[in-house]
KEKE-3310 file (N, C-alpha, C; in steps of 0.2 Angstrom, whole numbers, plus 5000, padded with zeros to 4 digits):
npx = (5273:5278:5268:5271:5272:5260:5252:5258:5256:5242:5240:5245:5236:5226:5228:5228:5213:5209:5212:5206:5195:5196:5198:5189:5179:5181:5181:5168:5166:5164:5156:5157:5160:5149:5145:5147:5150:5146:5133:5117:5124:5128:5129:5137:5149:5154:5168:5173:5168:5174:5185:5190:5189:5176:5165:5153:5141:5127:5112:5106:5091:5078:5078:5075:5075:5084:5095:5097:5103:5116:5120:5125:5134:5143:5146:5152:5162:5171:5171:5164:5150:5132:5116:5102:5089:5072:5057:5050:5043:5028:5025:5022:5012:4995:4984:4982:4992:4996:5005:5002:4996:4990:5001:5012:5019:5020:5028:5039:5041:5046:5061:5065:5063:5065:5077:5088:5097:5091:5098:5111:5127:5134:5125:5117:5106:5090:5083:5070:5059:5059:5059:5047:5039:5035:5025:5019:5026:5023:5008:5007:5006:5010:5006:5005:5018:5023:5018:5023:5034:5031:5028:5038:5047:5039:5038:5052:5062:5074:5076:5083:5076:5078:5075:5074:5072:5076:5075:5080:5070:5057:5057:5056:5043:5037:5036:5032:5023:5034:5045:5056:5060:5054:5048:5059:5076:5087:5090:5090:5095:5098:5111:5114:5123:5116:5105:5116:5121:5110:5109:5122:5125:5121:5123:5126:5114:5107:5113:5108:5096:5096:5102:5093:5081:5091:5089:5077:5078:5090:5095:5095:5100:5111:5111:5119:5116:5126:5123:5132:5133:5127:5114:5107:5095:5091:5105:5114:5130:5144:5145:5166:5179:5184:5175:5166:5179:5179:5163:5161:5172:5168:5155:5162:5161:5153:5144:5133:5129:5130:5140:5142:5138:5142:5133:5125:5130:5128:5116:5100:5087:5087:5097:5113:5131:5138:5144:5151:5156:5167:5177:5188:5196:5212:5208:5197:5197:5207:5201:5187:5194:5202:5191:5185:5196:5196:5183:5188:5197:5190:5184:5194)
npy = (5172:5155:5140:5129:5139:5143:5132:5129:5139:5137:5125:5128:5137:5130:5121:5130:5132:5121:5119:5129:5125:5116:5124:5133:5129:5124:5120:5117:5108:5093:5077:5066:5056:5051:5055:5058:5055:5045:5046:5035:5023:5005:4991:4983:4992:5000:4997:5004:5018:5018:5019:5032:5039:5037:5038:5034:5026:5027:5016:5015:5012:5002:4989:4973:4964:4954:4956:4970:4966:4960:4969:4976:4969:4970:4982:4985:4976:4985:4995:5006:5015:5012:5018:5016:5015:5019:5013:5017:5031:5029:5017:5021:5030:5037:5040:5056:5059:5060:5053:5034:5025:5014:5006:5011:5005:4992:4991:4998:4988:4976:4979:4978:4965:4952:4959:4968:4974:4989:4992:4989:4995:4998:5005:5019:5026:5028:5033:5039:5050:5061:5078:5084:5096:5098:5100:5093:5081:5075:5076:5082:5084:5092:5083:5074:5067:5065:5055:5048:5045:5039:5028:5021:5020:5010:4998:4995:5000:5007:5013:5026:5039:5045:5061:5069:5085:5094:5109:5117:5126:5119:5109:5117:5122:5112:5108:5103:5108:5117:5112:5099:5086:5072:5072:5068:5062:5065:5077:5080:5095:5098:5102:5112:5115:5125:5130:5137:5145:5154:5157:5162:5165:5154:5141:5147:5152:5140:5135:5146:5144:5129:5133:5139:5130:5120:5126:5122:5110:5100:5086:5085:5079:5088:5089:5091:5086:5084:5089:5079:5079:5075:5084:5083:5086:5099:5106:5107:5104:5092:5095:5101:5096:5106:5111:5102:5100:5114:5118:5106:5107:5122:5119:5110:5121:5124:5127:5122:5113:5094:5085:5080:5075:5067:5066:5057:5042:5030:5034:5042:5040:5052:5055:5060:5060:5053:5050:5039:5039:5047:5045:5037:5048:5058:5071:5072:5064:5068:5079:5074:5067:5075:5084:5072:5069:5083:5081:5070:5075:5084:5078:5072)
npz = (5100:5103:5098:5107:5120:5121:5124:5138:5143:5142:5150:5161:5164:5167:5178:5188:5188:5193:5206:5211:5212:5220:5231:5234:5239:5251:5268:5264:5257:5247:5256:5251:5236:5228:5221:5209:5192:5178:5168:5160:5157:5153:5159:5153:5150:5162:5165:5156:5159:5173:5169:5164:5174:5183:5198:5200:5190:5181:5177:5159:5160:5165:5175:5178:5197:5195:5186:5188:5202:5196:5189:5200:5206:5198:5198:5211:5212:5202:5211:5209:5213:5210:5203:5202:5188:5184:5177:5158:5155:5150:5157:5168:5168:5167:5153:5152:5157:5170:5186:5186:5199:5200:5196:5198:5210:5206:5198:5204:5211:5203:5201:5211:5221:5231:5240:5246:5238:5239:5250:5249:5251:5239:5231:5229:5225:5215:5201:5196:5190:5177:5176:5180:5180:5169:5157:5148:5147:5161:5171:5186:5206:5221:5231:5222:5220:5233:5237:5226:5231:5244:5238:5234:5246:5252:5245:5248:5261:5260:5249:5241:5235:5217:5208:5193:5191:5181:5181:5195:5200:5197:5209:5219:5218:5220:5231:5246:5260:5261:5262:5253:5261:5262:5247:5238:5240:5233:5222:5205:5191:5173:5163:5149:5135:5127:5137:5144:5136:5134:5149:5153:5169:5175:5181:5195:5196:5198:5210:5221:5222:5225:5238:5245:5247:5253:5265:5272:5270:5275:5273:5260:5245:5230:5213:5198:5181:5167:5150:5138:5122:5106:5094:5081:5076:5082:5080:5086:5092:5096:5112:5117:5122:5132:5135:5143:5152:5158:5160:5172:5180:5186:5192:5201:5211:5220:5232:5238:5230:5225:5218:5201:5188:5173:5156:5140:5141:5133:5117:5115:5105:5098:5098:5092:5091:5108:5125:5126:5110:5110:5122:5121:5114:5120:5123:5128:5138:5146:5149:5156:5166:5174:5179:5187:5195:5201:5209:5217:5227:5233:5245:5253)
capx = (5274:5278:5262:5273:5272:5255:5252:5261:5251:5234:5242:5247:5231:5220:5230:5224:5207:5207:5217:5201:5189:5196:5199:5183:5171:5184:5177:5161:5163:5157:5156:5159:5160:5147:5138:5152:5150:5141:5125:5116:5129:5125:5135:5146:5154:5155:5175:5176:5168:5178:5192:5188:5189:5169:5166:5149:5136:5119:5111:5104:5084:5075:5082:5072:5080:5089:5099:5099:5107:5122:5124:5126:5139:5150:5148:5156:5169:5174:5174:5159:5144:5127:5111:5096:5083:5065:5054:5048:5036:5022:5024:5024:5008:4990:4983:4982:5001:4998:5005:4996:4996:4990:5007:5019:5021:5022:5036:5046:5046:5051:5066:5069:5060:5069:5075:5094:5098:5092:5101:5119:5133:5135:5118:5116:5100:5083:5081:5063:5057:5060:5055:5041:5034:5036:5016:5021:5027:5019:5004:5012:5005:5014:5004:5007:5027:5025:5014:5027:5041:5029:5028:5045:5050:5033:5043:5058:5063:5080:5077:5086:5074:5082:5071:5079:5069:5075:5078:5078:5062:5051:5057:5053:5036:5033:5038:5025:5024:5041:5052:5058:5060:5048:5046:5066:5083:5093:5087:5096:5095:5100:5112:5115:5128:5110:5106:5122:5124:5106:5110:5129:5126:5115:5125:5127:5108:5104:5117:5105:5090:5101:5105:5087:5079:5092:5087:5071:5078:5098:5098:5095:5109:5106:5120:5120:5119:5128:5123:5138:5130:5126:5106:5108:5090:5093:5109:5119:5136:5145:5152:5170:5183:5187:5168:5166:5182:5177:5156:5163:5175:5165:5149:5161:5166:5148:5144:5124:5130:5133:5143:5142:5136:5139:5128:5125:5135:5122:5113:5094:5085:5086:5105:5120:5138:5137:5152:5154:5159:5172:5179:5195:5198:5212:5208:5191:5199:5210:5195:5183:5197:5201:5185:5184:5202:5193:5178:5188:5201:5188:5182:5200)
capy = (5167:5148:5135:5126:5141:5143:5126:5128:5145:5135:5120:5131:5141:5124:5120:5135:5132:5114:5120:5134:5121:5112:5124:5138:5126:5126:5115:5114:5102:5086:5072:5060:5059:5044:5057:5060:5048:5048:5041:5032:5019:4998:4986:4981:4998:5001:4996:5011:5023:5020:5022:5038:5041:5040:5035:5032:5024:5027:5012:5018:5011:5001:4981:4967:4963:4948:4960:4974:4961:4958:4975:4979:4966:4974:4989:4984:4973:4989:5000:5009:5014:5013:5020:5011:5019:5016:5012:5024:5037:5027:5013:5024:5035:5038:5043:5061:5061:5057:5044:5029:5021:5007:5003:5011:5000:4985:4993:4997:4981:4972:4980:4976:4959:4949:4964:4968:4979:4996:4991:4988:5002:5002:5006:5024:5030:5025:5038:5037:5054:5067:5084:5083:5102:5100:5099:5089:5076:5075:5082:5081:5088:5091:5076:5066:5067:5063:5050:5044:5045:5034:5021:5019:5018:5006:4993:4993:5009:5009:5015:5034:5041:5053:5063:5074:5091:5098:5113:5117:5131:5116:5108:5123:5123:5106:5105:5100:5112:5121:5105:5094:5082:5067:5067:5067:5063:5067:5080:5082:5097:5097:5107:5109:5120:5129:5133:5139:5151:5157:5159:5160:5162:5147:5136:5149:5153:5136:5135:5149:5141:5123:5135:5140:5123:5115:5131:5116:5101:5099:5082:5084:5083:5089:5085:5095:5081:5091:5086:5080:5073:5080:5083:5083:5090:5105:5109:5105:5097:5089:5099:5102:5094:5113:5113:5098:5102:5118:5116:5103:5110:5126:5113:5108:5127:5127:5125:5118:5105:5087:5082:5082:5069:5069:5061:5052:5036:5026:5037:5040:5040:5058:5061:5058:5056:5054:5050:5032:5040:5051:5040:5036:5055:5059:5077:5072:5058:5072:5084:5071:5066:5083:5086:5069:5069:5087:5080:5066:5078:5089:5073:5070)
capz = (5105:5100:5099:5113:5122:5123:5128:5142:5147:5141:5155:5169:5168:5167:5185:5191:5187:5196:5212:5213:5213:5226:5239:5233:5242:5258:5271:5267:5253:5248:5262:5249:5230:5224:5215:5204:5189:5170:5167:5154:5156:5152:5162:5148:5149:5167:5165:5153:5164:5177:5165:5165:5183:5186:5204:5201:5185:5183:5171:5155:5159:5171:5176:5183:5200:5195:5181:5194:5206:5193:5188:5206:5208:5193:5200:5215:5210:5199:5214:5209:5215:5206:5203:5196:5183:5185:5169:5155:5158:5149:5159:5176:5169:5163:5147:5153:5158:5178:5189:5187:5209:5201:5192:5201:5215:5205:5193:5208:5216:5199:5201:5221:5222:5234:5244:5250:5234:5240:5256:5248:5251:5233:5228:5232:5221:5213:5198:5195:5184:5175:5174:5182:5177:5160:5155:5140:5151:5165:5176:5194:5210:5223:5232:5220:5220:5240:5237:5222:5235:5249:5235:5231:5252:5255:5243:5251:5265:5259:5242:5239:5227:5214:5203:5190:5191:5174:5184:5203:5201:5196:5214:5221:5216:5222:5240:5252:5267:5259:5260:5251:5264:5259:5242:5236:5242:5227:5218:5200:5186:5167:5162:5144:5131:5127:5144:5147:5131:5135:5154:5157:5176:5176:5188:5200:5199:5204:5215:5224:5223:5232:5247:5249:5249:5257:5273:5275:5269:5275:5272:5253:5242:5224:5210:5192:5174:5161:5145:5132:5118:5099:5094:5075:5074:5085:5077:5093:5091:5102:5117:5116:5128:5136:5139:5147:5160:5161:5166:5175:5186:5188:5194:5210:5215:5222:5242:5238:5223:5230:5213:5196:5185:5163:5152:5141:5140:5127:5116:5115:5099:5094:5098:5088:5095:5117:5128:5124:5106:5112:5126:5117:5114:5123:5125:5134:5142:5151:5153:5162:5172:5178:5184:5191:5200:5208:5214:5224:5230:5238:5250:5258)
cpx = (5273:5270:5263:5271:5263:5251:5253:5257:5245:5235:5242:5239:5224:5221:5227:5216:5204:5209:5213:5197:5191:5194:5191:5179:5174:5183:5171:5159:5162:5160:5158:5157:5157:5142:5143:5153:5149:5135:5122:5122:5128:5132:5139:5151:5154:5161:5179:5173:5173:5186:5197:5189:5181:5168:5157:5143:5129:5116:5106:5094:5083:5078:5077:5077:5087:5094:5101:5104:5116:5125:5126:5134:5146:5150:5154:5163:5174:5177:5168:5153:5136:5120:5107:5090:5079:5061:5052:5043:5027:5022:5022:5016:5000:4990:4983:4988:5001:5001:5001:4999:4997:4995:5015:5022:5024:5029:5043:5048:5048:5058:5071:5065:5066:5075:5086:5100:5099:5098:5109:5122:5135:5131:5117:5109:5096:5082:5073:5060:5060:5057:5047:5034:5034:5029:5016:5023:5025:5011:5004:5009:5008:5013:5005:5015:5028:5023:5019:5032:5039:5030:5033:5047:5043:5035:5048:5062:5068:5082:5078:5082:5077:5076:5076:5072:5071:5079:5076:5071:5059:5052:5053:5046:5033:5033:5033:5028:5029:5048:5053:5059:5053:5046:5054:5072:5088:5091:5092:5091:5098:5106:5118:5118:5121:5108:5110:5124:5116:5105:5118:5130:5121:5116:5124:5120:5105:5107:5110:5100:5090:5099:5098:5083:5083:5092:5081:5072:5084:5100:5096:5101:5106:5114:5116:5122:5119:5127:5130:5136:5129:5118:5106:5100:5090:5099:5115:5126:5138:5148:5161:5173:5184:5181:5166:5172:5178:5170:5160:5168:5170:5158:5153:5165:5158:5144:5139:5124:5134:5138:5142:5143:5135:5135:5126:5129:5133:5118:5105:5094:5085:5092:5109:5124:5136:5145:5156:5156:5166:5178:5186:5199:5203:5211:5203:5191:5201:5205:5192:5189:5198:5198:5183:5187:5198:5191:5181:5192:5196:5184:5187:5199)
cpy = (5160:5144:5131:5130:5143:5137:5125:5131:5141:5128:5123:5134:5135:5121:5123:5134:5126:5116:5125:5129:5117:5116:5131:5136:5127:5119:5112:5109:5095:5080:5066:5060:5054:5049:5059:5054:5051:5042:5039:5026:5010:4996:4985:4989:4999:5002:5000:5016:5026:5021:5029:5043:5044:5037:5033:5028:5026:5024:5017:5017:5007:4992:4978:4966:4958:4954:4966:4974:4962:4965:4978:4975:4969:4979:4990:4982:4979:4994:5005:5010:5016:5016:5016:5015:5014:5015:5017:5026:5031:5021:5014:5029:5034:5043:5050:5064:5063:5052:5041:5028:5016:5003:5006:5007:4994:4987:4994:4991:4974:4974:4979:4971:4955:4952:4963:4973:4986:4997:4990:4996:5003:5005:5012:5028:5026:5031:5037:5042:5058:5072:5085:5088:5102:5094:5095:5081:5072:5081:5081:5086:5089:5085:5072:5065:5064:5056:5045:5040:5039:5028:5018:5017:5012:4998:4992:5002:5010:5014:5023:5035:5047:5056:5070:5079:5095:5104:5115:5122:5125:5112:5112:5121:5117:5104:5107:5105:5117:5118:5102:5086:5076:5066:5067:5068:5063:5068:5081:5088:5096:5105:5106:5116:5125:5134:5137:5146:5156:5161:5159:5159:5156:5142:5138:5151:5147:5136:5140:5147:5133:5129:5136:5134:5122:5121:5124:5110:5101:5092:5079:5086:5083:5088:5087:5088:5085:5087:5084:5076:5078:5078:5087:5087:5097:5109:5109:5099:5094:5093:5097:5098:5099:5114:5109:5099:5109:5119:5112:5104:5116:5122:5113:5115:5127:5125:5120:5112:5100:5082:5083:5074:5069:5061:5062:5046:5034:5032:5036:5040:5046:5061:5055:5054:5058:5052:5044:5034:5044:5052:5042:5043:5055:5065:5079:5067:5062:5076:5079:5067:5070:5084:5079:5068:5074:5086:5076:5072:5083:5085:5071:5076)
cpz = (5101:5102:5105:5118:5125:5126:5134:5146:5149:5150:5162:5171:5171:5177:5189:5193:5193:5203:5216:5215:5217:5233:5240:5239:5251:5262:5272:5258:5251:5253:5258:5242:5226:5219:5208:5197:5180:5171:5160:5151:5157:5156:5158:5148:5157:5169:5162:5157:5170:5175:5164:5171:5185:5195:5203:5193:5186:5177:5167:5155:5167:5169:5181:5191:5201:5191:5184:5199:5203:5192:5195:5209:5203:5195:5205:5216:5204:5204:5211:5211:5210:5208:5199:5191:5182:5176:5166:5157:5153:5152:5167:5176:5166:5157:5147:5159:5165:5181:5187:5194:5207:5198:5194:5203:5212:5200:5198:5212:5211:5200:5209:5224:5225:5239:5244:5243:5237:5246:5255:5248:5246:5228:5232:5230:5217:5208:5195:5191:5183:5174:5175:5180:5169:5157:5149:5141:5154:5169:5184:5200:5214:5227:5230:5220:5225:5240:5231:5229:5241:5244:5237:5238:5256:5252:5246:5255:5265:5254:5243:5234:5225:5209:5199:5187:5183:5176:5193:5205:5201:5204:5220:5225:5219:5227:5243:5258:5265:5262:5256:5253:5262:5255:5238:5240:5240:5224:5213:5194:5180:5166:5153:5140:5130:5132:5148:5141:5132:5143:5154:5164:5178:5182:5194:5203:5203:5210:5222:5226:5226:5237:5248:5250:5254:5267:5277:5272:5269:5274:5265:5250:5233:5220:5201:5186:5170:5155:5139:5127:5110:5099:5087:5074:5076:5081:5082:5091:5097:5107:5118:5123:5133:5136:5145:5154:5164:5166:5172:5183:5191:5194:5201:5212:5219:5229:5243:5234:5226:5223:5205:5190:5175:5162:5145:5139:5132:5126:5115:5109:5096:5094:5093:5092:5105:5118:5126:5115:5105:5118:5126:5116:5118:5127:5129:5136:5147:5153:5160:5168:5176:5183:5191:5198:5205:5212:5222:5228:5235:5244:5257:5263)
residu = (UNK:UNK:UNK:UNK:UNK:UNK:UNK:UNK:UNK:UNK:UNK:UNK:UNK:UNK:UNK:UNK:UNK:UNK:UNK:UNK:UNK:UNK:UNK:UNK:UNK:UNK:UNK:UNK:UNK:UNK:UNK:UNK:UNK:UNK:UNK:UNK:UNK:UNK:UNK:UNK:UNK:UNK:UNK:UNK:UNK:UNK:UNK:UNK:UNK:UNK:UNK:UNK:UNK:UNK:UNK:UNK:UNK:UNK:UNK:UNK:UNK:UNK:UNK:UNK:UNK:UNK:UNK:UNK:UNK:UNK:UNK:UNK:UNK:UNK:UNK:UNK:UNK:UNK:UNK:UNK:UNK:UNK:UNK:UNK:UNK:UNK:UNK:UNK:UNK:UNK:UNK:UNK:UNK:UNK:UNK:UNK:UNK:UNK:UNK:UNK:UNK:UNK:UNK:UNK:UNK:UNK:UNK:UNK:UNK:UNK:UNK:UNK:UNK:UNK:UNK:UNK:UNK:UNK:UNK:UNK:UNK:UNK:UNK:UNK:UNK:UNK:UNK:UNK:UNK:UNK:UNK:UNK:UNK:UNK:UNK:UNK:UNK:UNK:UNK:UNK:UNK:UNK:UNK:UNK:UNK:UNK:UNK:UNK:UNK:UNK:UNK:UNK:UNK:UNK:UNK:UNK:UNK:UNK:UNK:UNK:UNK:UNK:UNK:UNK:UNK:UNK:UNK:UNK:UNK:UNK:UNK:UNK:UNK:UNK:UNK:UNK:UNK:UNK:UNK:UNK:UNK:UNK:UNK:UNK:UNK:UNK:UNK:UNK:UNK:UNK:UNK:UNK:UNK:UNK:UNK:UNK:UNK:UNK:UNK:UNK:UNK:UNK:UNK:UNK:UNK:UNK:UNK:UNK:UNK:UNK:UNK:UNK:UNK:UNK:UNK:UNK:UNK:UNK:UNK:UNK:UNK:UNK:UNK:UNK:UNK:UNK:UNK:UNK:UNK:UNK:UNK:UNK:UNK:UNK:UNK:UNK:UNK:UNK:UNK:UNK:UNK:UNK:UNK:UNK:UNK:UNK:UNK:UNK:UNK:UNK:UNK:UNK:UNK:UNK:UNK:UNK:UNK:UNK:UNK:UNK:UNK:UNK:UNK:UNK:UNK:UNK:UNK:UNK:UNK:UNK:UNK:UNK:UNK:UNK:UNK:UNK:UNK:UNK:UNK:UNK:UNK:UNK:UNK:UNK:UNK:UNK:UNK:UNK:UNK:UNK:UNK:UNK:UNK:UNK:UNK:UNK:UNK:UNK:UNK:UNK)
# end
């Protein structure tokens, strides 16, 4: 068979795949698609995000609210909706890797000082930690998490917090009375080429562990960050364009998942190439469009 010819197959079956992910979920999929984006993304690229067809940003740190403010007006004027990120964990913790109380408060209200941000239709989320069970990181109780959560809505009772769980057991593990209601409104896990060659069914197991949470917290939405990035010391390359559709699509066939969010735009200190490296590609210029056309497709 010709190289045309298989092109053709590799096209038609990629249709297939996109045409699942819309109607798998039926009617009970997503209400609205602002969780669908990339993250780790600075105001100057916002323009290439959505180039991409992201509906949504999530900045790559934590912004004063004057810079917060501005980034929130290029959001809009792009037609995007933003999320804000809180400051680094040393800046949010004690020596023995606890909240600090006495610096939270003030951290969250540098960024929403003068008030009318958390409250904008284009501001949808407040990302404030990660991984909260990962003892290297943090030491987290489930009190403290609630009492994060009061902080962040005692500064301004708009703010959405989102906290990225790593994975949905460690949520679990931290809901007060066996909710989630009150310490997170947008819970997100990690899900990375690793994770996924060590679990294949991974998505679908969280997906399980979504349906039972949300039995005691229905108005939590939770949204899956798929890593695309290289990590030169682990020996990780870059994930492939056919991975990226792929996760990516698989991500919205799922009833309990509110969206799908890759990352990351700007790199940290320990990764190589990220998405703003591979932007330009056409062949992950058509993946991440794919998956983005899905997501809106299944709001209509």
């Amino acid at each position: 068979m010709s190289g045309r010819s298989w092109a053709v197959i590799g096209s038609a079956a990629m249709a297939v795949l996109i045409i699942a992910a819309f109607f798998i979920r039926g009617y009970f999929g997503m209400s609205s698609p602002d969780l669908v984006g990339i993250g780790g993304v600075p105001e100057e690229s916002f323009a290439d995000a959505r180039e991409l067809g992201a509906v949504t940003v999530l900045l790559p740190g934590p912004l004063p609210s004057s810079a917060m403010s501005a980034a929130l007006d290029t959001a809009r004027a792009l037609g995007l909706s933003l999320i804000g990120r809180a400051e680094s964990r040393p800046l949010l913790q004690t020596e023995d890797l606890m909240l600090d109380f006495d610096r939270v408060p003030e951290a969250i209200a540098t960024a929403f000082a003068g008030g009318g941000i958390a409250s904008d239709a284009a501001f949808i989320g407040y990302y404030l930690i990660d991984e909260p069970c990962d003892p290297e990181k943090w030491q987290i109780s489930p009190d403290d998490l609630r009492q994060l959560y009061d902080a962040a809505r005692l500064v301004d009772a708009d703010i959405t917090v989102m906290v990225n769980f790593g994975d949905l057991s460690c949520l679990e593990s931290l809901m007060v009375e066996g909710t989630a209601e009150g310490i997170v409104d947008i819970a997100a896990f990690t899900v990375t080429p690793q994770k996924l060659r060590m679990t294949p069914d991974y998505l679908a197991a969280q997906d399980a562990v979504a349906a039972r949470i949300k039995e005691t917290s229905p108005g939590l939405r939770i949204v899956p960050l798929i890593a695309v990035y290289q990590y030169p010391e682990l020996g990780e390359e870059m994930p492939s364009a056919e991975w990226v559709r792929r996760v990516g699509l698989e991500a919205l066939q799922y009833e309990n998942l509110d969206g799908v969010i890759f990352f990351p735009w700007s790199p940290s200190t320990f990764m190589g190439e990220t998405i703003e490296d591979i932007a330009g590609d056409p062949a992950y210029a058509r993946a991440f469009g794919d998956v983005f056309a899905a997501a809106r497709e299944q709001t209509k």
